[in-house]
C-alpha positions in Angstrom: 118.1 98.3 107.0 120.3 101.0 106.9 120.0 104.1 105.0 123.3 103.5 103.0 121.9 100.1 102.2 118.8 101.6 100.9 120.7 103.7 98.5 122.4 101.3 96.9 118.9 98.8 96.7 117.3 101.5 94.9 116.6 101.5 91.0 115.9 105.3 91.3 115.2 108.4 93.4 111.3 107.9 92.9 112.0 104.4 94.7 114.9 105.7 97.3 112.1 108.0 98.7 109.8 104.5 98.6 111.9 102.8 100.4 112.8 105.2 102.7 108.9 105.8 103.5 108.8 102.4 104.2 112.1 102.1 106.7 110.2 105.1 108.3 107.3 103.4 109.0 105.3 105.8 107.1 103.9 103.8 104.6 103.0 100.0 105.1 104.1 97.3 103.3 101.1 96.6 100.9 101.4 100.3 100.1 105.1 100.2 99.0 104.0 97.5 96.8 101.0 98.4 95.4 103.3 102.0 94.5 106.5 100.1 93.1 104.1 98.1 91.0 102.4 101.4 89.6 105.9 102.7 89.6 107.1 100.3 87.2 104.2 99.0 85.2 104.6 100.0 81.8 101.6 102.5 80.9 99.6 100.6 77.9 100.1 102.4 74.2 96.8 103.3 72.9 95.9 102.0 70.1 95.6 104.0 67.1 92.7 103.2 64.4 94.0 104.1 61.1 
């Protein structure tokens, strides 16, 4: 993968710099997952007693 091909896979900066860790070598491949997921997993409302 190129870098120019990178840029336009990514959904956002935070995942341009993911992705480019991971052309780098500099993170694996279970840790690019593992960070996308927490990326984009919505963070749970509390819930509010009333």
């Amino acid at each position: 993968m190129y870098p120019e091909i990178i840029s336009k896979m990514a959904f956002s900066k935070a995942h341009k710099d993911l992705l480019l860790k991971l052309y780098n070598k500099e993170i694996t491949r279970r840790e690019y997952d593992r960070l996308v997921q927490e990326l984009y997993e919505p963070v749970p409302q509390p819930v509010e007693k009333k």
